[in-house]
SEDREN-12473 format. One record per residue (C-alpha): residue number from 1; y negated, x negated, z. Coordinates in Angstrom, 3 decimals, decimal comma. Each point is the difference from the previous one (the first is absolute). Example, Ala and Ser with C-alpha at 12.3 -4.5 7.8 and 13.67 -1.06 7.14 Angstrom:
# residues 2
+-----+----------+----------+----------+
! num !        v !        u !        w !
+-----+----------+----------+----------+
!   1 !    4,500 !  -12,300 !    7,800 !
!   2 !   -3,440 !   -1,370 !   -0,660 !
+-----+----------+----------+----------+
***
This chain:
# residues 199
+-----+----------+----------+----------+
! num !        v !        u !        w !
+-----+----------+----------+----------+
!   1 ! -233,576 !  -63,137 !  193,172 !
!   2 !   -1,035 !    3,356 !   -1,004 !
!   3 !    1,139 !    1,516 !   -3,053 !
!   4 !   -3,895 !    1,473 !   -0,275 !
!   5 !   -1,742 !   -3,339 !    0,153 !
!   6 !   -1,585 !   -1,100 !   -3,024 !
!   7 !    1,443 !   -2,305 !   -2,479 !
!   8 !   -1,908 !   -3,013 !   -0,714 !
!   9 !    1,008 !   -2,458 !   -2,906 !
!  10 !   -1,114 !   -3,577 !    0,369 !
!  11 !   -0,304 !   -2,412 !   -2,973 !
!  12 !   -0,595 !   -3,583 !    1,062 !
!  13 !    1,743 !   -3,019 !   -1,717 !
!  14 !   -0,059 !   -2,179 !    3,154 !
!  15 !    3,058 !    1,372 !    2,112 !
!  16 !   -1,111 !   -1,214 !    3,253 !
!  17 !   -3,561 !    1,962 !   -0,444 !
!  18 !    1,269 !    2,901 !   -1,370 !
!  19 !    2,990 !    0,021 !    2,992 !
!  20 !   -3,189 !   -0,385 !    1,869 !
!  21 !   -1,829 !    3,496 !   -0,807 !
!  22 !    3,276 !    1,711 !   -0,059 !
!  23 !    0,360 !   -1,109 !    3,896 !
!  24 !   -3,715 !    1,124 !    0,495 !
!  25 !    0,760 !    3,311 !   -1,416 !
!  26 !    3,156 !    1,123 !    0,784 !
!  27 !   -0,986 !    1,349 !    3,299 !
!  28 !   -1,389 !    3,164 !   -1,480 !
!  29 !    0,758 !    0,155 !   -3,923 !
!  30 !    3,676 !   -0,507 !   -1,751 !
!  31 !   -0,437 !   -2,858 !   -1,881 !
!  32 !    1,220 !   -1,444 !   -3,291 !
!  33 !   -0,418 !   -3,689 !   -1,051 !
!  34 !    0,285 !   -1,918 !   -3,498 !
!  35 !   -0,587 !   -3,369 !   -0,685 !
!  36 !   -1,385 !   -0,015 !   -3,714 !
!  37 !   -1,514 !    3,096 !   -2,432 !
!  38 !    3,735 !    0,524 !   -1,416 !
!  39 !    1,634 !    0,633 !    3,176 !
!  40 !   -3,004 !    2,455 !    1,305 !
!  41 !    0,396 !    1,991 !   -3,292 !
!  42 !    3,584 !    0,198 !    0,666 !
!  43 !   -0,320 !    1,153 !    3,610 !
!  44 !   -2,768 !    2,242 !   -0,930 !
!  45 !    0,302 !    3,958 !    0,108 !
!  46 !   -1,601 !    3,458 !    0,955 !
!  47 !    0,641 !   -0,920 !    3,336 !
!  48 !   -2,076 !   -2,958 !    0,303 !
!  49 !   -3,700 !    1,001 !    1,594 !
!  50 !   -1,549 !   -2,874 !    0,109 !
!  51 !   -0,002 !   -3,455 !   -1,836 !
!  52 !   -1,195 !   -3,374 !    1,085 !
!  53 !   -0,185 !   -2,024 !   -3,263 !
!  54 !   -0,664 !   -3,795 !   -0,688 !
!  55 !   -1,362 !   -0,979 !   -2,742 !
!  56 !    0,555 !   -3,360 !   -0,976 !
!  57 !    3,993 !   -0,200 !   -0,218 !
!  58 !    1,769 !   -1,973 !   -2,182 !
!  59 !    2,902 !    2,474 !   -1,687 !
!  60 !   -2,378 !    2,825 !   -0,378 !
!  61 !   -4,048 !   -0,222 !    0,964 !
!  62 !   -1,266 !    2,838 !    2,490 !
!  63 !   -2,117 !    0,962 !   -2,610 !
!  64 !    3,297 !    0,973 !   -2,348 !
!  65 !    2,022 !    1,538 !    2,869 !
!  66 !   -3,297 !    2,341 !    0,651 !
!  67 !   -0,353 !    1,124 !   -3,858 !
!  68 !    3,636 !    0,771 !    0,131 !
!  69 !   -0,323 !    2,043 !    3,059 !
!  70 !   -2,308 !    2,472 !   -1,546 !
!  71 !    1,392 !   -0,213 !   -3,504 !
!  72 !    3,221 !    1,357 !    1,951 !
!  73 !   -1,967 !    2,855 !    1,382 !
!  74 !    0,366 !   -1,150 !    3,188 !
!  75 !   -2,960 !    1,640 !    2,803 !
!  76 !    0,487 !   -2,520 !    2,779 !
!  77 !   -2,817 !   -1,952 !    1,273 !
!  78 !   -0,347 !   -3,328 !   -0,826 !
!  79 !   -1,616 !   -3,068 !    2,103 !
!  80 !   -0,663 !   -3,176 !   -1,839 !
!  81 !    0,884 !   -2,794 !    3,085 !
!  82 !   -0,811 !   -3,312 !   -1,923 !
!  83 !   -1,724 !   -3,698 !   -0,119 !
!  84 !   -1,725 !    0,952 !   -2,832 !
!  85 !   -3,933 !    0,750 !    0,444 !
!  86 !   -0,918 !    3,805 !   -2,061 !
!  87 !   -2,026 !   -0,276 !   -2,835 !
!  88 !   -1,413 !    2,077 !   -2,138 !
!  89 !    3,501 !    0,549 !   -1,761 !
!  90 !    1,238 !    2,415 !    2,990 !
!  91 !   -2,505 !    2,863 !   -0,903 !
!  92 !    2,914 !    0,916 !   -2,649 !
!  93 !    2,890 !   -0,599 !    2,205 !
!  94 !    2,037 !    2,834 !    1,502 !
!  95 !   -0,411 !   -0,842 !    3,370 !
!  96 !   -0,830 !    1,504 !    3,105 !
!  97 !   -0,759 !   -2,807 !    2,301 !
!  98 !   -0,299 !   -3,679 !    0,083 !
!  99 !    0,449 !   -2,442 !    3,053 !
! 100 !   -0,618 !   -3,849 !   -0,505 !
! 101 !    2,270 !   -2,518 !    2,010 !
! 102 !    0,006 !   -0,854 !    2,349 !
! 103 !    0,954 !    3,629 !    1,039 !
! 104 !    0,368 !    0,766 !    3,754 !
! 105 !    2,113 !    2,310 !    1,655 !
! 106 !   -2,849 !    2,625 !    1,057 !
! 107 !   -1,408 !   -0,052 !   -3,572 !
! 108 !    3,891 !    0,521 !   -1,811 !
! 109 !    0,406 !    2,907 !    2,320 !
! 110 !   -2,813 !    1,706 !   -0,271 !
! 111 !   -0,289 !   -0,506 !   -3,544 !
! 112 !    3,457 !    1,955 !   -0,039 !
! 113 !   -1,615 !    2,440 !    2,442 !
! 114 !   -2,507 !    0,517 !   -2,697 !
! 115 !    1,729 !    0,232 !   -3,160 !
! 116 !    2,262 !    2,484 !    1,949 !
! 117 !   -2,771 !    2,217 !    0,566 !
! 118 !   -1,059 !   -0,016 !   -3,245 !
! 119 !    3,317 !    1,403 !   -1,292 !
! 120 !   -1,391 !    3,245 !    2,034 !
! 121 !   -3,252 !    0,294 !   -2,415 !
! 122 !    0,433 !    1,195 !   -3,793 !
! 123 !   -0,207 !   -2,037 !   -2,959 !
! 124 !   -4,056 !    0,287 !   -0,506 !
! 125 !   -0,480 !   -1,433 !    3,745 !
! 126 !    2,836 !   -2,323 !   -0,541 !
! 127 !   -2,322 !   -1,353 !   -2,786 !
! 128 !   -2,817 !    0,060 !    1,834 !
! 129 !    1,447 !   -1,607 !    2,461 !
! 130 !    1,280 !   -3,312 !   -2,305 !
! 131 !   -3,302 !    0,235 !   -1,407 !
! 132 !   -1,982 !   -0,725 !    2,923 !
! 133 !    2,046 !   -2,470 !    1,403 !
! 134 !    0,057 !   -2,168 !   -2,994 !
! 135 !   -3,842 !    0,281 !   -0,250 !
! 136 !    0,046 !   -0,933 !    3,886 !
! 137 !    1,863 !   -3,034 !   -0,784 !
! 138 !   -1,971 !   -1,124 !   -3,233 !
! 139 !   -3,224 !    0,383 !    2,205 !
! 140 !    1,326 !   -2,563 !    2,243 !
! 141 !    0,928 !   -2,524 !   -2,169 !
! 142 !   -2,337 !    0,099 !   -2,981 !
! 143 !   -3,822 !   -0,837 !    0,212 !
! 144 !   -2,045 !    3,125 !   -0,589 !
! 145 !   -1,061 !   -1,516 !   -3,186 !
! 146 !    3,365 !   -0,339 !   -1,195 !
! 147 !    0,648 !    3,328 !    0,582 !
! 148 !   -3,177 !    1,265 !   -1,818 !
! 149 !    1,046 !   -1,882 !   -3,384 !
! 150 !    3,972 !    1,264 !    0,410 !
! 151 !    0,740 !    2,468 !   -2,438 !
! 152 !    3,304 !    1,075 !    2,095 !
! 153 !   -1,744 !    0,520 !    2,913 !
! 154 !   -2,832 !    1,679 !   -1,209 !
! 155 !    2,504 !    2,977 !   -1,608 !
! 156 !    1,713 !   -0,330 !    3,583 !
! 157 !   -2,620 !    0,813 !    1,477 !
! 158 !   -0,812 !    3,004 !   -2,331 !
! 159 !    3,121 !    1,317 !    0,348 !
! 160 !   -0,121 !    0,184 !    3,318 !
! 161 !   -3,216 !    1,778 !   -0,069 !
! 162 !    1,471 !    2,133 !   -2,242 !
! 163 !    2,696 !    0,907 !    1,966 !
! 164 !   -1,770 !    0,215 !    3,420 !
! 165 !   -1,751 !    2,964 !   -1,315 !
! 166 !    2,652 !    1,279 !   -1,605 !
! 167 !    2,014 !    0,070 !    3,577 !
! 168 !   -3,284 !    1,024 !    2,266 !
! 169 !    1,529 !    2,961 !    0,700 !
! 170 !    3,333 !   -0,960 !    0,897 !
! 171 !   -1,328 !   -3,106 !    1,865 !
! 172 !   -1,906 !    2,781 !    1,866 !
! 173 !    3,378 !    0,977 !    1,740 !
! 174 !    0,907 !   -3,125 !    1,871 !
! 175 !   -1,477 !   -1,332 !    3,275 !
! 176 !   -1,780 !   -3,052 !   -1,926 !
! 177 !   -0,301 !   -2,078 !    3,331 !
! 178 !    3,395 !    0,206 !    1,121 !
! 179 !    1,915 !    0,320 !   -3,408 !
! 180 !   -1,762 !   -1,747 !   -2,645 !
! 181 !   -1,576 !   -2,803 !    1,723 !
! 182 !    3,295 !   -0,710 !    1,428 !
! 183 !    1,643 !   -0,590 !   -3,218 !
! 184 !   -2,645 !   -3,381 !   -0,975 !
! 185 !   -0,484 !   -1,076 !    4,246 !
! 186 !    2,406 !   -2,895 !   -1,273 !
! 187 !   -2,578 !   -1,077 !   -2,659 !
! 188 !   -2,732 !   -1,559 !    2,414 !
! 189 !   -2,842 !    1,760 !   -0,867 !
! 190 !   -1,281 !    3,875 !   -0,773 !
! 191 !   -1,340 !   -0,492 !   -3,857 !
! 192 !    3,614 !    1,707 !   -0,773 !
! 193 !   -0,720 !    2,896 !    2,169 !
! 194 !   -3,747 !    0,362 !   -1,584 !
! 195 !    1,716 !    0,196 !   -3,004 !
! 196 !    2,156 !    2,516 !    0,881 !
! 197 !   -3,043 !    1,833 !    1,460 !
! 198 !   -2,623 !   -0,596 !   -2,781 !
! 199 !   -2,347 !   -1,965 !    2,194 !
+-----+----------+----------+----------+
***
């Protein structure tokens, strides 16, 4: 194991799943496991690049664990892995991704892949970034008119507007085909990608 890989932390209440992803991972990351929101506070630190979070646990939800992440400052990137369907309520949370089990292999990796790339970007495209992919998702869950009447997602998607413009020019500098489209090939579609590109 290389003392360069990245360090992934993975949250998961059920041992024999969460022993599970560690196995799929370990090949190319360093990885960390806790078994309930406690324990992954306790093991978590500067070092720790990436986090794959449940949410429903019984000692501390995923949804806890996450606000106490960022209310400790902490700039890792966060994956929600859970049972639980989004709704509306994730346009507020402080994640960067979120995978529904059942979660395969190829998807956990290269959601990892992913979030480690976005460590590379700065803060406004990290933003961007978590901003597009939870519109992706809500698009593919939610009937359009649903969306339409959702206060949440309508400021989502103003935001991201917002800050679309507000990055043209540093979006500008990547090659959008291979870098940015790479980042959402996991979700299934390209309406993350428009996003990203205004179309």
């Amino acid at each position: 194991m290389s003392a360069d890989q990245p360090l992934v932390l993975i949250v998961e209440d059920e041992p024999d799943l969460a022993d599970l992803y560690a196995t799929w991972l370990r090949e190319n990351c360093t990885v960390r496991v806790a078994y309930g929101g406690h324990e992954a506070l306790d093991e978590l630190d500067e070092d720790v690049d990436v986090v794959l979070l449940d949410r429903r646990m019984p000692d501390l939800s995923g949804d806890e664990a996450l606000a106490e992440i960022r209310n400790r400052g902490f700039d890792c990137r966060v994956a929600m892995v859970t049972a639980v369907e989004p709704d509306f309520d994730i346009v507020a949370m402080g994640f960067d991704d979120y995978l529904v089990k059942p979660v395969s292999k190829e998807a956990l990796e290269e959601t990892v892949d992913n979030l480690l790339r976005r460590n590379t970007y700065n803060d406004g495209v990290q933003e961007l970034f978590s901003l597009a992919s939870k519109k992706a998702l809500l698009e593919s869950e939610k009937e359009a008119t649903a969306l339409e009447e959702n206060d949440e997602y309508q400021e989502l998607d103003t935001r991201l507007t917002e800050l679309r413009e507000d990055l043209d020019e540093t979006l500008q500098q990547f090659d959008e085909e291979r870098d940015i489209a790479a980042v959402y090939r996991d979700l299934g579609d390209n309406s993350a990608f428009e996003d990203l590109n205004g179309e």
